[in-house]
C-alpha positions in Angstrom: -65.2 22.0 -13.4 -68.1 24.4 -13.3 -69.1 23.6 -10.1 -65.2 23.9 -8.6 -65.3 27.4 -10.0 -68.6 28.6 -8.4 -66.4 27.9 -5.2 -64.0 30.6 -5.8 -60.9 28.0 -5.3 -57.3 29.8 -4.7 -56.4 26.9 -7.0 -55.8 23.9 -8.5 -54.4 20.5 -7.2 -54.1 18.1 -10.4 -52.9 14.6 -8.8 -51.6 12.5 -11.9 -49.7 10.5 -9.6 -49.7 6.8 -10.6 -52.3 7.5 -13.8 -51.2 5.3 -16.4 -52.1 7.6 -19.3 -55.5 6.5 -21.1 -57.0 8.0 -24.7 -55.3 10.7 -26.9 -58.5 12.4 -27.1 -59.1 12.8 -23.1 -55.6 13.9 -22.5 -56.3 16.6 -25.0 -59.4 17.3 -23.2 -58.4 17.5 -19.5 -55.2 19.6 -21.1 -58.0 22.2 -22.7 -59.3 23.3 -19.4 -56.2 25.7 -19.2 -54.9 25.3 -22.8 -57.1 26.9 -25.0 -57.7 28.6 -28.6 -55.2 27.0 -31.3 -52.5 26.5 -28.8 -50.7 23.1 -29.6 -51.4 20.5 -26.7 -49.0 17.8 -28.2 -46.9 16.9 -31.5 -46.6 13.5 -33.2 -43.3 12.8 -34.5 -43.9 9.9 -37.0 -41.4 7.6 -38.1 -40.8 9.2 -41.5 -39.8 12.7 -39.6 -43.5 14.2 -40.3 -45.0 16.0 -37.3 -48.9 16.4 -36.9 -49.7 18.6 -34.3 -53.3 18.2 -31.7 -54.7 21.4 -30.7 -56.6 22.1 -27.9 -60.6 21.5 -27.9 -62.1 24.6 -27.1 -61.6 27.8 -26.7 -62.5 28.9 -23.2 -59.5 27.3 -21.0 -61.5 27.8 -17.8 -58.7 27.2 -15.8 -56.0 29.5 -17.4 -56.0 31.8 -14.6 -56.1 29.4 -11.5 -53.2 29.0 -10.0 -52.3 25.2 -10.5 -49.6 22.3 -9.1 -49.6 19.2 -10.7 -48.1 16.4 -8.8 -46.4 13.9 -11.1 -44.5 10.5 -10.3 -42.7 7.4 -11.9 -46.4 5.8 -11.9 -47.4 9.0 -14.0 -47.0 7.9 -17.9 -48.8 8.1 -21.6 -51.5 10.6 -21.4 -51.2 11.9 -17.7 -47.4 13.1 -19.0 -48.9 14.6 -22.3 -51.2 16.9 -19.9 -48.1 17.5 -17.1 -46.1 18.5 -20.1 -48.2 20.9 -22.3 -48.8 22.2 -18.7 -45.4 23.1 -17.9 -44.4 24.2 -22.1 -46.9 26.8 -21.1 -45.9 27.7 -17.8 -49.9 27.3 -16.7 -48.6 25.2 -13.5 -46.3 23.8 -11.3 -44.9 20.2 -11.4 -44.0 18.9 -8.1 -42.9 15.0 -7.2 -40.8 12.9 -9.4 -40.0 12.3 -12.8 -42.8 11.0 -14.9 -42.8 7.4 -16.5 -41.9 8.4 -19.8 -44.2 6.3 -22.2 -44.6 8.9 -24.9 -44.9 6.7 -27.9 -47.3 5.6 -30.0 -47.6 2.1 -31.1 -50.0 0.0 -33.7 -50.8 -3.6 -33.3 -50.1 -5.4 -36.8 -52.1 -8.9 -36.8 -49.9 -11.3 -38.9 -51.3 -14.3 -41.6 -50.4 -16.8 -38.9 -52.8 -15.4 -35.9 -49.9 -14.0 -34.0 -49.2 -9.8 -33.7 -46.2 -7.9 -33.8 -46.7 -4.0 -31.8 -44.8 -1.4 -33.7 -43.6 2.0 -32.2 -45.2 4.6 -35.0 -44.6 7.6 -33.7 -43.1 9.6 -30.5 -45.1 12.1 -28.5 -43.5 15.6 -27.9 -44.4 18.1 -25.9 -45.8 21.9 -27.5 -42.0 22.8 -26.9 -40.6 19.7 -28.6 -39.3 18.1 -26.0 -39.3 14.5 -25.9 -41.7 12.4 -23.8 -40.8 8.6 -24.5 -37.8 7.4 -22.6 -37.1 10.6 -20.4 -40.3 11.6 -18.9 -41.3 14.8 -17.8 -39.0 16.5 -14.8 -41.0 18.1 -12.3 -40.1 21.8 -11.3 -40.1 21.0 -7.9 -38.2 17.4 -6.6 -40.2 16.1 -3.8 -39.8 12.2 -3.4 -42.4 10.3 -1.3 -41.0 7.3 0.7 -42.0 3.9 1.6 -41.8 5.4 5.1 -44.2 8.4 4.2 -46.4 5.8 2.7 -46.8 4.0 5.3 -47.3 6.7 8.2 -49.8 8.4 6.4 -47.6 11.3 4.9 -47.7 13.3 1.6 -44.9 15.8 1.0 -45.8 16.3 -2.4 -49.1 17.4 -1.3 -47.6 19.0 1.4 -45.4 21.0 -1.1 -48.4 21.8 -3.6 -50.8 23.2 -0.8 -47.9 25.2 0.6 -46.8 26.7 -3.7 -50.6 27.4 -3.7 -50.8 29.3 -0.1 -48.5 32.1 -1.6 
């Protein structure tokens, strides 16, 4: 990041596109670059109606003021839609491309007497404005689909459509 920034950028292209998520902890770090101070990055709902909120890392959000798209599809789930969302709560970006996945819960794996395992859903991600991840994903603010036939001749509108939000 430090070395993007001694570049004087105009902005920010974050391409989640097709990330399956990852750790808590690194969504919660990539989402601190812009997010910053005590500000809530996501909320864990658990199953007895308790929330326990994850704050941001630090304090400097060194990307707060650079204009930013992030570029989101159906291939975009877990973590990569914890950092598209907490993005958009805060209005620190632009989402362009499809709707996200939707895999915002959190599950345990239970290892039984008999050797076998049962997963169990423990909790449910939300967004800083509540809004629920699991199930429903995160709509981008600007709808730009990429086709099989954009795929294969070499065409990105969604890319397209970030570098031209980021030209103005």
């Amino acid at each position: 990041i430090n070395e993007i920034l001694l570049k004087n950028p105009d902005g920010f292209i974050l391409d989640l596109r097709n990330n399956p998520g990852g750790l808590l902890r690194t969504a919660i770090e990539v989402t601190s670059y812009w997010v910053g101070g005590n500000d809530i990055i996501v909320i864990e709902k658990r199953r007895d109606g308790s929330f326990i909120a994850e704050n941001a890392v630090n304090k400097n959000s060194l990307l707060r003021s650079l204009p930013t798209v992030v570029l989101i599809n159906k291939g975009s789930a877990s973590g990569s839609e914890i950092v598209a969302g907490a993005l958009q709560d805060y209005k620190l970006s632009t989402l362009i491309g499809e709707t996200s996945f939707g895999k915002g819960s959190v599950q345990d794996l239970k290892k039984l007497k008999d050797g076998s395992s049962v997963k169990l859903t423990i909790a449910k991600w939300l967004t800083p404005k509540t809004r629920e991840i699991d199930a429903k994903g995160i709509e981008p603010d600007i709808k730009v689909e990429l086709t099989e036939d954009d795929w294969n001749n070499n065409r990105d509108p969604q890319l397209d459509k970030a570098l031209e939000i980021l030209r103005k």
